[in-house]
C-alpha positions in Angstrom: 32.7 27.6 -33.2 34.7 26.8 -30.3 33.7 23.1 -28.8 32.5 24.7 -25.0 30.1 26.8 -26.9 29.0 23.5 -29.1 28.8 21.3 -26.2 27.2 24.0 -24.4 24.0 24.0 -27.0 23.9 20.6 -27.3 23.1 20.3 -23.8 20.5 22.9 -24.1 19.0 20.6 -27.1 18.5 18.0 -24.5 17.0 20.2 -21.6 14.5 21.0 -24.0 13.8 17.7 -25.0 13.4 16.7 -21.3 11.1 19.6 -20.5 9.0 19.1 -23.5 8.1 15.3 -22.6 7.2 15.8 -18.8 10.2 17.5 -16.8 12.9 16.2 -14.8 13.0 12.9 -13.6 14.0 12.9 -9.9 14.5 9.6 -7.4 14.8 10.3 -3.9 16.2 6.6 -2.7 15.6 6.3 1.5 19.6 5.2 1.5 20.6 8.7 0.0 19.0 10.9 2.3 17.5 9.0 4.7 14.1 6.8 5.5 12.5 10.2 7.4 13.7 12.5 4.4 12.7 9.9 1.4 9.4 9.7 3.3 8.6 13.5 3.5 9.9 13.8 -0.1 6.8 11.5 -0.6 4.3 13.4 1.2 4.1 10.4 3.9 2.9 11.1 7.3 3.8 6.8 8.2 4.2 3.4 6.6 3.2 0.0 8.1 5.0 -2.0 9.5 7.3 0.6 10.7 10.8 0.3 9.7 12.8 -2.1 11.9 9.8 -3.9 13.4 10.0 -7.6 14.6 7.3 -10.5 14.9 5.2 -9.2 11.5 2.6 -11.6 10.7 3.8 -13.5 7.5 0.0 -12.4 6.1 -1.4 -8.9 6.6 -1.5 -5.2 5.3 1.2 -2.6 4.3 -0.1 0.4 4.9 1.0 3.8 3.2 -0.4 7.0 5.2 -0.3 10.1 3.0 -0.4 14.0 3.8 -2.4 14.2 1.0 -3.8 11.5 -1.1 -1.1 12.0 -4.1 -2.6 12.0 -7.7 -1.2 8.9 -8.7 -1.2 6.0 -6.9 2.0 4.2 -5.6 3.0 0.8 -6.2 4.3 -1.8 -3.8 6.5 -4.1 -4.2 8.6 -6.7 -1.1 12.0 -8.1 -1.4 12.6 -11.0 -1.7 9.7 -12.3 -3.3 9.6 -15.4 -3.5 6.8 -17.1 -2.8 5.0 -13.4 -2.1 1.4 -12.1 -3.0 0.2 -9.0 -3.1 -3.0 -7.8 -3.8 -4.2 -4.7 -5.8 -3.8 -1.8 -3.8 -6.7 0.2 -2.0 -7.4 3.6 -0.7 -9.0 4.2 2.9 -9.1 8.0 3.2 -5.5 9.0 2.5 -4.1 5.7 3.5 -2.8 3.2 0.9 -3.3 -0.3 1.7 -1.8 -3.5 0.0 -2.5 -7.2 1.4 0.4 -9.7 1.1 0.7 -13.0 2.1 2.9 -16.0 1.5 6.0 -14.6 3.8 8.4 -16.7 5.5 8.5 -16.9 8.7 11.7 -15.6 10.9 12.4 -13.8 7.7 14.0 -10.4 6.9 12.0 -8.7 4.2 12.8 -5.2 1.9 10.0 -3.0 1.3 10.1 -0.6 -1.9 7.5 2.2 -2.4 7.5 3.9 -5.8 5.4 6.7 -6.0 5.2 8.7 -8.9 4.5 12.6 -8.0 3.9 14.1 -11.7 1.1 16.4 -12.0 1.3 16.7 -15.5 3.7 19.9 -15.2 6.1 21.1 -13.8 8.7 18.9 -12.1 8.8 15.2 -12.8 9.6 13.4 -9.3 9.7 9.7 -8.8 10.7 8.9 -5.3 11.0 5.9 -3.7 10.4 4.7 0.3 12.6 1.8 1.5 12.5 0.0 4.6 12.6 -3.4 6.0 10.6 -5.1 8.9 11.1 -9.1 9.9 8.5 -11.7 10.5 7.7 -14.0 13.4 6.9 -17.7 13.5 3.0 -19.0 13.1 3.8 -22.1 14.2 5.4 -22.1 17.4 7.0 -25.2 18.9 5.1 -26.8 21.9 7.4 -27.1 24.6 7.3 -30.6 26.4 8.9 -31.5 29.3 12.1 -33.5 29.1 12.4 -37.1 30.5 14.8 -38.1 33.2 17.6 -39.0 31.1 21.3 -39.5 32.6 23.2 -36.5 31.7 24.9 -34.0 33.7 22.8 -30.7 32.7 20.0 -30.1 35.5 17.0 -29.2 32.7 15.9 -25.1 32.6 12.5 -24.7 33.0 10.0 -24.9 29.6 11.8 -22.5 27.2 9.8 -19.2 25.9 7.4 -20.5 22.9 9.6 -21.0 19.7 12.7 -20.2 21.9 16.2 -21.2 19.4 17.4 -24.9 19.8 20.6 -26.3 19.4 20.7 -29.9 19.0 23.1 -33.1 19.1 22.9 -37.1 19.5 23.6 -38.3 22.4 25.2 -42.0 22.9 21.8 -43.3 24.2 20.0 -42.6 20.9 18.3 -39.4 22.4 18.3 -36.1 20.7 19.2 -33.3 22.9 17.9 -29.7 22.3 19.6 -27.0 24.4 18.5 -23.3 24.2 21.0 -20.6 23.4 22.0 -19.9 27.2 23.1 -23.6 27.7 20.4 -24.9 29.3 18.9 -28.5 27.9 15.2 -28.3 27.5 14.3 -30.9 25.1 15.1 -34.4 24.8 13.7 -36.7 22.0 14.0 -40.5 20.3 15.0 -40.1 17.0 16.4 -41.3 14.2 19.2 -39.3 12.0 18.0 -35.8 12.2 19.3 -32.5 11.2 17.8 -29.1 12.0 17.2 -26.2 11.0 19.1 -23.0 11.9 17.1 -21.8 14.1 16.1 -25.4 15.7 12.6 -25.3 15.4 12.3 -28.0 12.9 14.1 -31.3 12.7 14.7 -33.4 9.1 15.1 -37.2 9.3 18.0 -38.3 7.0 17.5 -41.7 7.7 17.0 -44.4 4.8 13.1 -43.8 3.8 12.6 -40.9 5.6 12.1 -37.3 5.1 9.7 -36.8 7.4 9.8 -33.1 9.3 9.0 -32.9 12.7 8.9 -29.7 15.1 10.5 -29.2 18.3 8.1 -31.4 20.1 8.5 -33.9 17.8 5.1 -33.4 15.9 5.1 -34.1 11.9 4.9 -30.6 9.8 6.1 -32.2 6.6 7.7 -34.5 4.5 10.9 -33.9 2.2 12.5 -36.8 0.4 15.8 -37.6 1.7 18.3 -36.4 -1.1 22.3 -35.7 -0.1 22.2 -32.7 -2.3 20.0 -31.0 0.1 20.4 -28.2 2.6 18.1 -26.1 5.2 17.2 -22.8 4.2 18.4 -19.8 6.2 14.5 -19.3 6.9 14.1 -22.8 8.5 10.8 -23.3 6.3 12.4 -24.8 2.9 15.2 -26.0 1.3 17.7 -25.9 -1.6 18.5 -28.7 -3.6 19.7 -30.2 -6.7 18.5 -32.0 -9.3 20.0 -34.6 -12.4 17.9 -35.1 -15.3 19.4 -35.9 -18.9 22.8 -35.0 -17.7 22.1 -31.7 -16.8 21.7 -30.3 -13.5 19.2 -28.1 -11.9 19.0 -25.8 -8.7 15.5 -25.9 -6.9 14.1 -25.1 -3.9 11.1 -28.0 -1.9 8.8 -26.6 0.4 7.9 -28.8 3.9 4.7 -30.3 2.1 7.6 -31.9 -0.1 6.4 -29.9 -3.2 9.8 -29.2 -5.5 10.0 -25.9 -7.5 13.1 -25.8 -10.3 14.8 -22.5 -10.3 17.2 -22.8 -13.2 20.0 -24.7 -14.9 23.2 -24.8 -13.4 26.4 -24.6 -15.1 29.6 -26.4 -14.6 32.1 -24.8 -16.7 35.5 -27.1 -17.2 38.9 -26.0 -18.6 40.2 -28.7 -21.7 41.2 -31.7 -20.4 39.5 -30.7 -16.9 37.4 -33.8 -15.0 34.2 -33.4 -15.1 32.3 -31.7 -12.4 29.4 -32.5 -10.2 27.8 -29.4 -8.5 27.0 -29.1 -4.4 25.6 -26.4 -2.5 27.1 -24.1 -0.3 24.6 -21.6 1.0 20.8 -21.7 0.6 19.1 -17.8 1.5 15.7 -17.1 1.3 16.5 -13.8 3.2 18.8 -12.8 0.8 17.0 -14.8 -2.1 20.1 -16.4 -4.0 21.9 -19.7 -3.2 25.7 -20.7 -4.1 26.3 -23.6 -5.9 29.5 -24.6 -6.7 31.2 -27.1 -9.3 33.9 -29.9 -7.6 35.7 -32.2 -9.0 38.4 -34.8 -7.4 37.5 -33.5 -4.2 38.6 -29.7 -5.2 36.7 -26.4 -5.9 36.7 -25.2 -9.6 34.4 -22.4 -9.8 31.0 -20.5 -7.9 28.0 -19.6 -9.0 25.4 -17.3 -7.4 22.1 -17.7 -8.3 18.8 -16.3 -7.6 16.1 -18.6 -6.2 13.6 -16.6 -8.0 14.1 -16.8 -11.6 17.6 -18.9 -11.7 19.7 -16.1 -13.5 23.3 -15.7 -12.3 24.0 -12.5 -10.0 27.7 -13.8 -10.0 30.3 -16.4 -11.1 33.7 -17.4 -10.5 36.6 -19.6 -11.6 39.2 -20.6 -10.0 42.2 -21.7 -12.1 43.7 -23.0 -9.1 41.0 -25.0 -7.1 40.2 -24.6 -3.5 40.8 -27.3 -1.1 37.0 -25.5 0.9 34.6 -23.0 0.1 32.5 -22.1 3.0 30.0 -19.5 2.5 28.1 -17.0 5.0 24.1 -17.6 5.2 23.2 -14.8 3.3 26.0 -15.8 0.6 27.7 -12.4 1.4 30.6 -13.6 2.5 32.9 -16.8 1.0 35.8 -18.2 2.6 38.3 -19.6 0.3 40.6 -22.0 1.3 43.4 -22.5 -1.0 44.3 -25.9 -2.6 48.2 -27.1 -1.3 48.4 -25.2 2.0 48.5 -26.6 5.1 48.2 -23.5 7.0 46.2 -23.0 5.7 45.2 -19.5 4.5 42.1 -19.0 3.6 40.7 -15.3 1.9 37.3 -13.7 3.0 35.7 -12.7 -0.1 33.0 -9.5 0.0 30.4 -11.1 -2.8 28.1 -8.1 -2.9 31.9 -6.4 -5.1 33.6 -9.6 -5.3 36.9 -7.9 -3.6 39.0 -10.3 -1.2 38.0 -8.6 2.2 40.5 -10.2 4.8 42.7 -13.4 5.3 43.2 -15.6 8.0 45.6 -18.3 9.1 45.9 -21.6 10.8 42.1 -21.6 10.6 40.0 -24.2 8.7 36.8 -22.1 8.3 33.8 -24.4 9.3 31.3 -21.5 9.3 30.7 -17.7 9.6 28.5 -16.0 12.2 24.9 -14.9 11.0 26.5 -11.3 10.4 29.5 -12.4 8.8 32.1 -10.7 11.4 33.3 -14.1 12.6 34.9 -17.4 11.4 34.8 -20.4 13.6 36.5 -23.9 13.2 39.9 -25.8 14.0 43.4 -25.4 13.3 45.0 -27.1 10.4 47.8 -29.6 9.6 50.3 -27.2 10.3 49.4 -27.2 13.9 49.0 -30.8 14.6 51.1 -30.8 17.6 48.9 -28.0 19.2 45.5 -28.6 17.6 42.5 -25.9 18.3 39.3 -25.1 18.3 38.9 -21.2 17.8 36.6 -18.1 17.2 38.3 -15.2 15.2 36.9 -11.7 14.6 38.8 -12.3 11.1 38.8 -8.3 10.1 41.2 -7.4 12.8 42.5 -11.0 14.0 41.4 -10.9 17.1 40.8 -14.5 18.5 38.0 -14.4 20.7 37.7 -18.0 22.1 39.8 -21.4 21.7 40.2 -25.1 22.8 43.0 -27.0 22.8 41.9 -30.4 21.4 45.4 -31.8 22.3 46.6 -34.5 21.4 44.5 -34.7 18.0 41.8 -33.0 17.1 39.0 -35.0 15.1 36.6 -32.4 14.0 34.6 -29.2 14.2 31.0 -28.1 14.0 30.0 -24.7 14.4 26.2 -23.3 14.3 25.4 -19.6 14.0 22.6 -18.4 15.9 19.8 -16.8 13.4 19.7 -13.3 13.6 22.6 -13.2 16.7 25.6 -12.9 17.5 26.7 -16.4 19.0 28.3 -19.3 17.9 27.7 -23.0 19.0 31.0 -25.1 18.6 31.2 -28.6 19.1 34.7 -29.6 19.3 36.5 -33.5 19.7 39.3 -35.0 19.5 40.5 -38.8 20.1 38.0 -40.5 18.3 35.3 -38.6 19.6 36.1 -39.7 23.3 36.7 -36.1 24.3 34.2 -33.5 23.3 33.8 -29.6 24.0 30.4 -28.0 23.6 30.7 -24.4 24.3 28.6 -21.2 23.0 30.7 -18.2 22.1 29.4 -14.8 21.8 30.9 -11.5 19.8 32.9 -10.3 22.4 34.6 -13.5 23.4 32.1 -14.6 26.1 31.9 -17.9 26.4 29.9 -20.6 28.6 30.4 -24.1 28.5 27.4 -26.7 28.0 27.5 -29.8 30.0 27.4 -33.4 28.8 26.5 -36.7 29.6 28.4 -39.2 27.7 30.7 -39.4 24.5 30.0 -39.8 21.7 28.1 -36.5 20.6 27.2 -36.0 17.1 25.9 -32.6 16.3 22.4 -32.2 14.6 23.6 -29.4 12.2 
């Protein structure tokens, strides 16, 4: 019997087999053919939230409207969910409803309907509904006025409740918050703080402290002060890491100071290697995963991307020949890599989500990406001591979009994304800190210069 005809039967035999236990099986995913066409696949007239929609309570209803009430009920599910409730689902006429609660706020969430459209013969579909809304904040910053301080900036008017800060020390022990057009609009006494991405909350790092404050400087927490620690990219927790019995552990604290261990972390070493000690390099409740990665003599020797929900590793990597700096994206989408020995230097974008080098750049220490990836900030390297810069580089096409000449040395670089935007805050200086550049940088090269009092300036972040 010639093979065609054999493999021919055989895949009869298994037609057969599928129709004799239920059918076909048939997912319709919103990515293939569209949200609109996934959703009338499903027999759905609307879903709530709506696709896209900003400032959703971080409790409420998901609400599934139906053609038809189906003969099997859906089930519900919200990505990432950590931390996430839902409630068993309830019909209200032909509308499905499911009550979560325990959302971040300023959070990006996934949702996944699977609805299972059997009626015991016939066709077998399972389709599911994807979309995506993000939450607002339920605790909103109370803007106070800002004291008559000596600095150069004439203070904007009271910023729009739970506006984005930006904040640095100033040389007369203040903290000064400035909003994302430039304008200062809060000024407080502190201590060693450090904020949160989106400014809204402040973490002493002082000796015996810990204590979280908001905007206003009001007390919404308490975290012990631990250098293995770093800000969420929800500004409402944090990543941290943990030594007990030699072995270390990634975990994620909550603003009531409450510590929840994800999972082990491994430090895998080559014979003869040092040994390593791990550190954080991104920290994403949006995304749910953190990067942790194992250092040893000041050097890079391997990543790890774990999830913050059960601890498993989505990803590693070893690096044979260390990096000098690994800086990663918020979302841990995107790593720079900065190889060990050049003083460039060159540094490789690397695409996590397929672990493919996606670009290089040059003469660029990478001090962090933009809150979509698309740009690098930081200063120039060793190589360009005698013409040191602070830049902003579209690093897919090259395109430098902002610099700073920090001539005659340049002392250092800090660079804050805006959540959810498309700007940049860079804080340059040079000569011992004497000379300092603030300056917000947007996506198309658009920059505006924010005006200082006095030198030193220490960023917050």
């Amino acid at each position: 019997m010639p093979s065609w005809v054999k493999q021919l039967a055989g895949t009869v035999l298994v037609l057969v087999f599928a129709l004799a236990v239920g059918g076909f099986i048939m997912v319709l995913r919103a990515q293939q053919g569209g949200l609109a066409s996934s959703m009338a696949a499903a027999h759905l007239r609307a879903v709530s939230p709506p696709d896209g929609a900003t400032n959703v309570p971080v409790t409420g209803d998901i609400h599934a409207e139906y053609v038809g009430r189906p003969s099997q009920d859906p089930s519900i599910k919200i990505e990432p969910p950590l931390g996430v409730t839902l409630e068993p689902g309830h019909w209200d006429g032909s509308t499905f409803t499911v009550h979560y609660s325990g959302l971040r706020e300023n959070s990006l969430y996934h949702v996944e309907l699977d609805q299972d459209d059997w009626t015991g013969k016939g066709e077998h579909k399972q389709i599911k509904v994807r979309w995506s809304f993000r939450t607002g904040a339920s605790r909103l910053a109370t803007p106070t006025a800002s004291p008559t301080v000596a600095i150069s900036a004439t203070p904007s008017p009271t910023p729009p409740t739970g506006a984005q800060l930006i904040w640095y020390h100033g040389p007369d022990t203040l903290l000064y918050g400035v909003d994302w057009t430039g304008k200062q609009v809060k000024s407080l006494s502190s201590d060693n703080m450090f904020q949160s991405p989106d400014g809204l909350r402040l973490w002493s790092k002082a000796v015996g402290g810990g204590t979280i404050t908001d905007a206003g400087g009001n007390p919404v927490g308490s975290v012990a002060v631990d250098q293995q620690m770093m800000w969420a990219d929800d500004s409402q927790s944090f990543c941290g890491i943990t030594l007990t019995a030699s072995s270390y552990s990634l975990e994620t604290l909550s603003l009531d100071g409450s510590r929840h261990v994800v999972g082990p972390i491994a430090l895998p070493t080559a014979p003869g290697q040092a040994p390593q000690s791990p550190a954080l390099a991104a920290c994403s409740a949006e995304a749910d995963r953190a990067i942790v990665v194992g250092q040893s003599s000041g050097y890079t020797w391997n990543m790890s991307v774990m999830s913050l929900t059960d601890g498993h590793v989505i990803s590693a990597r070893r690096y044979p020949n260390p990096l000098a700096r690994l800086i990663a994206s918020h979302d841990g989408h995107y790593v720079a890599e900065q190889l060990a020995g050049n003083t460039g230097p060159i540094t490789m974008i690397r695409d996590l989500s397929n672990d493919t080098v996606a670009g290089q750049v040059a003469d660029i220490v990478v001090q962090a990406f933009s809150w979509d990836g698309s740009l690098v900030a930081g200063g120039t390297g060793a190589a360009n001591a005698s013409n040191p810069q602070a830049l902003a580089i579209r690093w897919r096409t090259h395109q430098l979009l902002w610099h700073q000449c920090t001539c005659p040395s340049l002392t250092g670089v800090s660079v804050l994304p805006q959540p959810g935007g498309t700007q940049l805050a860079i804080i340059a200086s040079w000569n011992q800190t004497r000379n300092v550049s603030f300056t917000i940088v947007d996506a198309d090269g658009t920059s505006r210069s924010v005006p200082i009092a006095n030198t030193p300036v220490t960023p917050a972040f």
